[in-house]
Residue, then its C-alpha position, 0 to 999 in steps of 0.5 A: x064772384x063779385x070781383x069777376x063782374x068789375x071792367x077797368x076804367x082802362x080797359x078797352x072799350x069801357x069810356x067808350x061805353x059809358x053813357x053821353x053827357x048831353x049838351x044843353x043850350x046856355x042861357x047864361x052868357x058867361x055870367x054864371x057858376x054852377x054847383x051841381x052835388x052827387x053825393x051818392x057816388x059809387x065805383x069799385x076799388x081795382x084791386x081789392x073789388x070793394x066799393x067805394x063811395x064819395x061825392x062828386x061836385x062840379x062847380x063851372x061857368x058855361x060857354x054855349x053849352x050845360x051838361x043836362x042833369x039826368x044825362x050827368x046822373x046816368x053818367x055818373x051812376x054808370x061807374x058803379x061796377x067799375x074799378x078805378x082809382x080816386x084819382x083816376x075816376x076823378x081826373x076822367x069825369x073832369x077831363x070827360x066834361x070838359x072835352x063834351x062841354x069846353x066850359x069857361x071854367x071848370x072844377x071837379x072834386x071827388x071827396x070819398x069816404x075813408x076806408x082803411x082808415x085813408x080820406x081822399x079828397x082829389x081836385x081838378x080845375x082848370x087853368x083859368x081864373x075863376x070867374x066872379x061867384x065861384x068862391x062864393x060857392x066855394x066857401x059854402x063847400x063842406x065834404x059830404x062824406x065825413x069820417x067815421x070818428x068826426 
């Protein structure tokens, strides 16, 4: 069955098997943010064994360090097969980039498609100011998973 093939983001050995984030250099010298958009997101609820869908975007200011795009995508895809919570998942993947990468800035919101009629949308940011052109990305945020009614 479906529901049988599922591994918990708690469970045992299931962080330590996704796959790397990879390290890029930073040709940015802290004067940068960058959006980066998943709006194809996909895991699976842990109780029920439903899909969920939503979308991921990051939004950081690098140090030395910039996550390279097609380790992030592998990264990202590899939760399709495994239970979590919204927030959970979220919390990990922003927690999981910051230990890899210890951007200046950081923020991750999972904006996920509603399903028994609940529209969850989780935030996690650092604790530091927000560097000069984040709002500016802010402010053209718009979720991409809407409502089915709007």
């Amino acid at each position: 069955m479906f529901y049988d093939n599922i591994r918990l983001l708690q469970e045992p050995g299931t962080k330590e098997s996704l796959p790397k984030l990879e390290p890029i250099p930073s040709p940015m010298d802290n004067t940068g943010v960058v959006r980066i958009v998943f709006p194809e997101f996909t895991c699976v609820c842990p109780k029920t064994g439903y899909p969920d869908f939503g979308s991921i975007e990051l939004y950081y200011q690098p140090d030395t360090s910039m996550v390279e795009l097609k380790s992030w995508k592998l990264f990202l895809n590899a939760f399709r097969m495994i239970g979590t919570y919204h927030e959970e998942v979220t919390h990990f993947i922003f927690t999981h980039l910051c230990e890899q990468l210890s951007p200046t800035w950081a923020m991750v919101t999972g904006d996920f498609f509603p399903r028994g009629n609940v529209d969850t949308t989780v935030v996690f940011e650092t604790p530091v100011q927000r560097p000069h052109g984040a709002d500016t990305l802010l402010l053209r945020h718009t979720p991409h998973t809407r409502s089915y009614h709007g």
